[in-house]
N, C-alpha and C positions, 0 to 999 in steps of 0.2 A: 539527571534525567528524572520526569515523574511521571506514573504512570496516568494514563488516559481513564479517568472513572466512569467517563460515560461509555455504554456497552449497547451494540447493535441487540436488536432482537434475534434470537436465537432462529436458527432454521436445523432439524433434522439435516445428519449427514445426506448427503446427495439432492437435498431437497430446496437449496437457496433462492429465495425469491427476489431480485433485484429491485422490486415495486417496494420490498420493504425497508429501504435502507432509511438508513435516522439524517443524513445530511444529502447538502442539493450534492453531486458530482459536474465538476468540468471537464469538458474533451482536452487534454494537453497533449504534447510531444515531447516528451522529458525522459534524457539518458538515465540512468540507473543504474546500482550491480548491486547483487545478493548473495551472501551466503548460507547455505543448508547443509542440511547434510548429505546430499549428493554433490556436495562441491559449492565454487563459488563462479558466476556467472555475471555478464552484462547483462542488458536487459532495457526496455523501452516503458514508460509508463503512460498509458495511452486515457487515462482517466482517473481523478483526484478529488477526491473531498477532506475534508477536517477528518475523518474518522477512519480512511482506505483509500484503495488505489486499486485500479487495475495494470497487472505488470505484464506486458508480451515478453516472454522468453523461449529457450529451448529447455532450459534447465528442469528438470525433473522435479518434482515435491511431492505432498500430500497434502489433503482436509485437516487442519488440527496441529501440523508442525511451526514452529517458533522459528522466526528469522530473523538475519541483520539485513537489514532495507539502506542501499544510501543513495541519495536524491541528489541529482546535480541542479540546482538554482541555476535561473538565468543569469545571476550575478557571476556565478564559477565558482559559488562554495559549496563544498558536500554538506549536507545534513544527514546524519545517523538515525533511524527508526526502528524498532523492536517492535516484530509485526507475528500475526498468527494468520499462516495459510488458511482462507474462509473455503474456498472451492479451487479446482483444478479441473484445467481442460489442455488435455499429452496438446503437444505443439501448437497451442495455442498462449498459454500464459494462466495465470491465476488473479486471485482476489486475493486483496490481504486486508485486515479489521490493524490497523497503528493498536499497538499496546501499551509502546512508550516512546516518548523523546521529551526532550529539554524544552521550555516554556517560551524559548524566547525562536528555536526551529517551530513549533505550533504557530507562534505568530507569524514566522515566513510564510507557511504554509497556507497560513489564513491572506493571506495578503497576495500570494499565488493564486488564490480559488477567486479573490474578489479579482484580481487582473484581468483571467482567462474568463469572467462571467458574460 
């Protein structure tokens, strides 16, 4: 795994601005599970760039907690991601900023974002 060196622009807790993200985002429909530490959850990813994801779940978090992300590929293989909770909305799902994954899951994913464009 190595880490991701390019870093979104920061936003004040509670104050995320989605106009400022650093990469395009795509609309997907991609299963998911995470674990936190409120447990470990499934979960829907309903939007994806090179740098985050928006995750619909029920599962619990916070702004600033570190998690294990895994992505189900249309192919049927997991991809592991080491992600930092960006924002939280209770029953609705979270942001997450990718912190780390492997060079060759980054290129899935870059290959996912050009598919769904």
């Amino acid at each position: 795994m190595e880490t991701i060196t390019e870093k979104p622009t920061w936003h004040p807790p509670g104050r995320f601005d989605p106009e400022r993200r650093i990469s395009e985002r795509v609309s997907v429909s991609l299963e998911a599970a995470w674990d936190g530490m409120s447990g470990n959850y499934r979960a829907r990813v309903s939007d994806l760039s090179l740098h985050g994801c928006f995750l619909e779940t029920i599962g619990q978090t916070y702004a600033g907690e570190n998690i294990r992300f895994r992505l189900l590929m249309p192919t049927g293989r997991w991809i592991l991601i080491r992600c930092e909770v960006r924002y939280y909305q209770p029953t609705l799902g979270f942001g997450l900023r990718f912190t780390e994954m492997s060079a060759e899951d980054q290129a899935m994913i870059e290959q996912l974002i050009e598919f769904f464009r």
